[in-house]
C-alpha positions as CSV (number, residue, x, y, z in Angstrom):
1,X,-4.9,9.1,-37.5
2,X,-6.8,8.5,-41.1
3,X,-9.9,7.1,-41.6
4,X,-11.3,3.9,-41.6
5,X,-7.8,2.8,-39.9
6,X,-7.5,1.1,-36.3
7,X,-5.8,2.9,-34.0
8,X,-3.7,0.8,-32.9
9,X,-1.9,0.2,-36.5
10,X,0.5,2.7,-35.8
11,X,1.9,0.6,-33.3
12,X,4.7,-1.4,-32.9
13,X,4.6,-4.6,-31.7
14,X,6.2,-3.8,-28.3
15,X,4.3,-0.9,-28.3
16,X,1.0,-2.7,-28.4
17,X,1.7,-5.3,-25.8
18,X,2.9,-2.1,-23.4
19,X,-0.9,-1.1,-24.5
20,X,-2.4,-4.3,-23.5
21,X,-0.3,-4.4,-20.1
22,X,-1.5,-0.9,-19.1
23,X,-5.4,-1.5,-20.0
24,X,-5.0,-4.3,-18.0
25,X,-4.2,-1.8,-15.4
26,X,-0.7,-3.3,-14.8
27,X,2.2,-0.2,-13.4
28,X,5.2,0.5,-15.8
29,X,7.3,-1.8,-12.8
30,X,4.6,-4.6,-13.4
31,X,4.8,-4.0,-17.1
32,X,8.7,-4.0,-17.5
33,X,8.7,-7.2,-15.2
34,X,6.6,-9.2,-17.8
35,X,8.4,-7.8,-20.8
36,X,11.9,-8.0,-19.5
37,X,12.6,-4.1,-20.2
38,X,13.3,-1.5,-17.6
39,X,10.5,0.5,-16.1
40,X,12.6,3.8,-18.2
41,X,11.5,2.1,-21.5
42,X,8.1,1.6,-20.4
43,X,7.4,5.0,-20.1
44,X,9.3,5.7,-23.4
45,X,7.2,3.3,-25.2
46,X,4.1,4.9,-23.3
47,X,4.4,8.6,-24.4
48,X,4.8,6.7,-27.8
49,X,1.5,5.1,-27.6
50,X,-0.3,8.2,-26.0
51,X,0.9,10.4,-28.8
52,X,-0.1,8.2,-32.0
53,X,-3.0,7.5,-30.2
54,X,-4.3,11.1,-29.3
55,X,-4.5,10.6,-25.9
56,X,-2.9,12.3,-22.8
57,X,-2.6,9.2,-20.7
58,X,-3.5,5.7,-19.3
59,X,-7.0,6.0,-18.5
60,X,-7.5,8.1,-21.9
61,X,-5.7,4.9,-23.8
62,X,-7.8,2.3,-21.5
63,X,-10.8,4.5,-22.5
64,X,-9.8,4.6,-25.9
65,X,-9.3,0.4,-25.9
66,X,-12.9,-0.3,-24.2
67,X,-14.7,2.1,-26.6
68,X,-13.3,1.3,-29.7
69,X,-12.8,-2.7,-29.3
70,X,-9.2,-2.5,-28.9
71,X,-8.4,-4.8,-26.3
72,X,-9.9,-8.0,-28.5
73,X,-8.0,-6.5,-32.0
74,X,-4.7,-6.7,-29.4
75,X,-5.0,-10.2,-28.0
76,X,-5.7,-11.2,-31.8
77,X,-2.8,-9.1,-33.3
């Protein structure tokens, strides 16, 4: 991730609203019910996210979205 970059800009769009679903602590069934996408593509989309952000999992992305003010830059974006 380079500087002075959000890390969430690496996202897609789908990606980030997968984001938003899981730090909202919904389960990949939860989250592939509101988007309409099987629970199979949720978890592709969440290795995705894990990997360009640096993380190893869910609560390492939550973490991630509460410290760095990423849950307000993804219900804006």
């Amino acid at each position: 991730m380079s500087r002075g970059r959000r890390p969430y800009e690496g996202l897609s769009p789908r990606e980030r609203d997968v984001l938003r679903l899981i730090v909202a602590g919904r389960t990949n069934p939860e989250i592939a019910e509101e988007l309409c996408i099987s629970a199979k593509t949720v978890m592709h989309h969440s290795g995705h996210i894990y990997r360009k952000l640096g993380v190893r999992g869910r609560v390492e992305a939550t973490a991630l979205a509460n410290h760095q003010g990423l849950l307000t830059d993804l219900e804006s974006a």
